[in-house]
C-alpha positions in Angstrom: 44.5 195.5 231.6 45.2 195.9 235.5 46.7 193.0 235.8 49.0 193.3 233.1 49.7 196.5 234.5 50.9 195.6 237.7 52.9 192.5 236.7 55.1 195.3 234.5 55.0 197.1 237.8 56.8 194.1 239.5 59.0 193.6 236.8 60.2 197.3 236.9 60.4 197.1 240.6 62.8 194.2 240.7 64.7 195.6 238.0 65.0 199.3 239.2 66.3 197.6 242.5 69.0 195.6 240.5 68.0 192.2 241.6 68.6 189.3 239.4 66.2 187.6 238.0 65.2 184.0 239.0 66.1 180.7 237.3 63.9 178.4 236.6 65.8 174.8 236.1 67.4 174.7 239.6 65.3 175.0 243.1 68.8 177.3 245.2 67.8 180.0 242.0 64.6 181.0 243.5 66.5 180.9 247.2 69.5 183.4 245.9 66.5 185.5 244.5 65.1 186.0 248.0 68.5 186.5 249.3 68.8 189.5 247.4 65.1 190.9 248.4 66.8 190.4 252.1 69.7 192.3 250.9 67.7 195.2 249.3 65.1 195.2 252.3 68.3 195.5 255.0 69.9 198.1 253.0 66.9 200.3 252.2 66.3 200.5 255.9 69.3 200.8 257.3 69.4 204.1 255.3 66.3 205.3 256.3 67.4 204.9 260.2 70.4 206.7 259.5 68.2 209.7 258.3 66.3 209.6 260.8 69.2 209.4 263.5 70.3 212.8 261.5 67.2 214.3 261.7 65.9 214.1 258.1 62.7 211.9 258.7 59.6 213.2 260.8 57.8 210.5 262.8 58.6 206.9 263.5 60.9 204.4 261.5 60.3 201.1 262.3 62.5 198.1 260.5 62.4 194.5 260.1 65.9 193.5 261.1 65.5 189.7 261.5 62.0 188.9 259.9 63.3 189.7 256.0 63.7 186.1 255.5 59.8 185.5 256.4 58.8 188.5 254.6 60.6 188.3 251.4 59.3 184.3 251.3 55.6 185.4 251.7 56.1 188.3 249.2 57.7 186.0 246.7 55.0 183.7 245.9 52.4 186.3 245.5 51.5 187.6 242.4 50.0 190.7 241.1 49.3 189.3 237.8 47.0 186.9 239.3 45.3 189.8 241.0 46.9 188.5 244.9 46.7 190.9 247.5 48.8 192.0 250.1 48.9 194.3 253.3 51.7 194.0 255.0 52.7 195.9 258.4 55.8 197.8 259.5 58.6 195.4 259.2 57.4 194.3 255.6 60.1 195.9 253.8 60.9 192.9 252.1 57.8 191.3 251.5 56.7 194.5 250.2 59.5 194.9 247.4 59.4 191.0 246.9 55.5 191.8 245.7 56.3 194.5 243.4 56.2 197.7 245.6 58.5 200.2 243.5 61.9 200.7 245.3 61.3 204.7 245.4 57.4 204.3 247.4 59.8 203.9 250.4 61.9 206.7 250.8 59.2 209.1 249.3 56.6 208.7 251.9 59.4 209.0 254.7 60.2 212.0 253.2 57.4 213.2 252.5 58.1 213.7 248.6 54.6 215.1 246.7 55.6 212.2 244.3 55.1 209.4 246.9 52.1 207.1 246.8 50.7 209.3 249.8 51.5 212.4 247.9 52.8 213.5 251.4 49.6 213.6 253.3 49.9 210.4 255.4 52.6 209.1 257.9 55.6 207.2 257.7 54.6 204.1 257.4 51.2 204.1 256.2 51.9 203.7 252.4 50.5 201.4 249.5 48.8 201.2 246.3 45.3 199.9 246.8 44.4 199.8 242.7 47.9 197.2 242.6 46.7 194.7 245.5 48.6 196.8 248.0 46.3 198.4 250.2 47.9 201.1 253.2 48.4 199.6 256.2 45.8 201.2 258.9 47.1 199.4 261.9 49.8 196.5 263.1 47.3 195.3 265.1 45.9 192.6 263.8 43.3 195.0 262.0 44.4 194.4 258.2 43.0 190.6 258.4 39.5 192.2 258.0 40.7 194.8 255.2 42.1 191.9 253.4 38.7 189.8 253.5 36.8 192.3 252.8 39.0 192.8 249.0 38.5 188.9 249.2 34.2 189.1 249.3 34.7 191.9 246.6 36.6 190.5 244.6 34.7 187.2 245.1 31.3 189.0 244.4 32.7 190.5 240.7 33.3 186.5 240.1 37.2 186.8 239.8 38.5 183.5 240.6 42.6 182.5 240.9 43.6 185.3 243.8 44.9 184.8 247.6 45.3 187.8 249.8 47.9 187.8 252.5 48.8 189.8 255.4 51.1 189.8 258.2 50.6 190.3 262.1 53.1 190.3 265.0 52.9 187.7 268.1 51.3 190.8 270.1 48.7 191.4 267.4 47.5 188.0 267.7 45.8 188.6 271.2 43.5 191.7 269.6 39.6 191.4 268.9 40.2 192.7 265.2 42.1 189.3 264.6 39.8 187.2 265.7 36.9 188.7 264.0 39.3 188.9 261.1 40.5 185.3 261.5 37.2 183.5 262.2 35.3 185.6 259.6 38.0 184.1 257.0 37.6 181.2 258.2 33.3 180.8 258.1 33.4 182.4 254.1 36.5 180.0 253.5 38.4 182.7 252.1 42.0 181.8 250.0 43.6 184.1 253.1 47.6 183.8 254.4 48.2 185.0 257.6 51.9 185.3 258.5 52.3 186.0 262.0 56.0 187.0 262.9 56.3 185.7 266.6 59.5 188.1 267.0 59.0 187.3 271.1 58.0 191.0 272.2 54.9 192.6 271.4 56.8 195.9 271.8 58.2 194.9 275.2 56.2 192.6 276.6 57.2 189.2 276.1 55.5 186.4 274.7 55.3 184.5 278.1 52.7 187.3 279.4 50.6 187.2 276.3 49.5 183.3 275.6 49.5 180.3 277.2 49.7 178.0 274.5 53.4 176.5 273.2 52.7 178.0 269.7 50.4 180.4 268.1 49.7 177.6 265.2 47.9 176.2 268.0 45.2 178.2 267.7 44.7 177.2 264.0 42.8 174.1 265.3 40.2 176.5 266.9 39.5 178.3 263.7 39.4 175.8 261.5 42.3 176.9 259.3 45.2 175.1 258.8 48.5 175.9 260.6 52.0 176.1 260.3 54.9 176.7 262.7 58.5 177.3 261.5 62.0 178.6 262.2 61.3 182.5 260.8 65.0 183.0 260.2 65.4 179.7 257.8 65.1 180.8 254.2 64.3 177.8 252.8 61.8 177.1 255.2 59.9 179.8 254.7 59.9 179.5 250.7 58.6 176.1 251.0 56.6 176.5 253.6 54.3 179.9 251.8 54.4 178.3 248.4 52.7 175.2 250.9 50.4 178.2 251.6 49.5 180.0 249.5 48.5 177.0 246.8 46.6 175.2 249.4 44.8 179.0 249.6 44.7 179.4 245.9 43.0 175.8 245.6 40.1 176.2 247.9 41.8 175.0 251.0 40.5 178.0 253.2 42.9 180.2 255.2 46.2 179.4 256.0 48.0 180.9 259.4 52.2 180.5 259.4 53.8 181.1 262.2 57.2 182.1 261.9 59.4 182.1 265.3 62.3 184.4 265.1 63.5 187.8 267.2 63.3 191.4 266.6 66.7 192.1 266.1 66.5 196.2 266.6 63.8 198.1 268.7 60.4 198.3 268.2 61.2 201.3 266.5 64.6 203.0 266.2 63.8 205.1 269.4 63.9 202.1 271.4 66.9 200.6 272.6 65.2 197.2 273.3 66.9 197.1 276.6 64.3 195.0 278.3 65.4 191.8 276.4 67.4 190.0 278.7 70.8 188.0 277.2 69.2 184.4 277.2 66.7 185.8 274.8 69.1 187.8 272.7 71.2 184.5 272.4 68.3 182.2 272.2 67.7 179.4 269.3 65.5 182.1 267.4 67.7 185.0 267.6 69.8 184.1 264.6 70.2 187.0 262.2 68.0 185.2 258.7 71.0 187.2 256.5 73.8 185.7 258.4 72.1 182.0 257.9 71.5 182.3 254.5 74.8 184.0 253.4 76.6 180.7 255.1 73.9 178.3 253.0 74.7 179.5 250.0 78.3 180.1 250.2 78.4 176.3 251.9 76.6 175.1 249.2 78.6 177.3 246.4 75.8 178.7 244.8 78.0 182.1 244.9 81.2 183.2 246.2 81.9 186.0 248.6 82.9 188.0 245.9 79.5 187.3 244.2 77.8 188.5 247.2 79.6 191.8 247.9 78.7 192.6 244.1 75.2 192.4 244.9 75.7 194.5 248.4 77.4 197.0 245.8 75.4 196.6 243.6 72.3 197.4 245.9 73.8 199.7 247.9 74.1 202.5 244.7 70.5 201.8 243.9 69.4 202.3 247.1 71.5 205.3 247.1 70.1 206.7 244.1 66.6 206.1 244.8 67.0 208.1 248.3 68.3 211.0 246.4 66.1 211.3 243.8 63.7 211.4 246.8 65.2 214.1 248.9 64.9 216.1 245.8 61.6 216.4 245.5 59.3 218.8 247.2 56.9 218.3 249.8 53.0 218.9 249.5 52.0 222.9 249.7 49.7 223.7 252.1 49.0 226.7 250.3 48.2 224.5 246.6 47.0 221.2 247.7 43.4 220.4 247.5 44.1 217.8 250.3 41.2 215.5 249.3 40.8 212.0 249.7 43.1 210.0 247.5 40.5 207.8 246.5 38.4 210.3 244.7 41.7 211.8 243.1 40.7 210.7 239.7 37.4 212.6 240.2 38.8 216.3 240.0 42.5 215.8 239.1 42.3 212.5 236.6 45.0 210.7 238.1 45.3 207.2 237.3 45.8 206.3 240.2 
């Protein structure tokens, strides 16, 4: 059964990436378990920048330094087994491996290894698994509301019941015709639909001042008719309760939900950009606190682990992320001279690929 399928595909995932698993008697369990999504998501990507400062990657590399905690919350309480779905956007790391994305999909399709989920053919950043819930990402412009209704309708029109679908847009994204249309169309078919919009300040570099007028983007839920939250993106716990709010309002009938999550882009837009036109106020503002920084001083006030405890996760994460970016840069590229370059999607036409 798919479904089966891809919860052993989250399973593996979390345990290739050497994350401990949840508890369930004590509520800080599931908090330490996002912690260490944060952990993997950080380390992952600071590895891929540092290929790509040394040349090794082709293309962009864009990271989510400062929006793990928001990602990792909304991935968490998703679930493939279910048959949720989720397309998240550039600086999804997180949320991505926190929803069962294998560890290795990552540095394969920057690298452009044959084994990748692209198989090599696609960019950077335009990976997933549509078959497991996780459909490529086509655009961070608000376009992957639409995408992730229209799996809603057809999953709704093979009468599956019990799924959400969830997808993520920046504060920039928000102004674009695709998320309206995507928005208000959720809205009229009252579709179970999460819409996390990281308000990170800067669509690129243009700030959030010169974009809307309203005081918060969960203003416009009013105007949708969906319900709207608005919290602090770089509190951990907020976010967890705050999606599993969400997403079972979603799950039970409640319509589309749209979180807002106010934090700062703590790198570039991409690592080519220097980010030089945010000014100091901002950079030391109320939402630029680093989410890893705040939840490392939660739990170690609270003594749910010690420092020593938390540099054997880092360790711990650091050699599987090490290992997984090997294994990657071992493998070979597509060749132009043996690949059928086909669509993907009717792989399983000529070649029989499961996939």
């Amino acid at each position: 059964m798919a479904n089966a399928s891809t919860a052993a595909d989250a399973a593996e995932t979390k345990e290739a990436a050497g994350i401990l698993p949840a508890g369930v008697g004590e509520p800080h369990e599931r908090y330490l378990e996002a912690f260490q999504w944060m952990i993997l998501a950080r380390t992952l990507e600071d590895k891929i920048a540092a290929l790509y400062r040394s040349g090794k990657i082709v293309g962009g590399v864009y990271v989510g330094r400062g929006q793990e905690a928001f990602s990792a919350a909304l991935g968490m309480h998703l679930d493939q087994a279910k048959g949720d779905i989720f397309g998240p956007l550039i600086r999804d790391q997180a949320g991505r491996l926190a929803f069962g994305e294998p560890m290795i999909d990552t540095p394969r399709t920057y690298l452009g290894s044959v084994e990748g989920p692209m198989r090599g053919r696609d960019g950077n950043i335009h990976r997933g698994r549509p078959r497991r819930g996780q459909p490529a990402m086509i655009s961070h412009l608000g376009s992957m509301t639409s995408v992730i209704n229209g799996m809603l309708i057809a999953k709704r029109m093979r009468k599956e019941s019990g799924f959400v679908g969830a997808t993520t847009c920046g504060d920039g994204g928000t102004s674009t015709g695709a998320f309206h249309e995507g928005l208000n169309q959720a809205a009229v078919e009252n579709l179970p639909l999460i819409v996390a919009v990281a308000d990170n300040q800067y669509a690129y570099s243009t700030p959030t001042d010169r974009q809307f007028a309203c005081d918060d983007l969960a203003d416009r839920a009013i105007g949708y008719g969906v319900r709207g939250y608005s919290i602090d993106g770089t509190d951990l716990q907020a976010c967890l309760d705050t999606f599993a709010e969400a997403v079972d309002r979603a799950r039970g009938g409640e319509g589309p939900q749209l979180v807002v999550g106010k934090l700062l882009r703590l790198a570039g837009h991409g690592e080519h950009d220097d980010a030089s036109y945010i000014p100091d106020q901002v950079r030391h503002s109320e939402h630029s606190r680093d989410c890893m920084e705040v939840a490392r001083k939660e739990i170690l006030a609270n003594q749910w682990l010690s420092l020593e405890d938390i540099a054997e996760i880092e360790s711990r994460i650091q050699q599987r992320v090490e290992e997984s970016v090997g294994r990657a840069q071992s493998e070979n590229g597509p060749s132009p001279f043996n690949e059928s370059w086909h669509c993907l999607a009717a792989k399983h036409l000529s070649e029989g690929s499961p996939e």
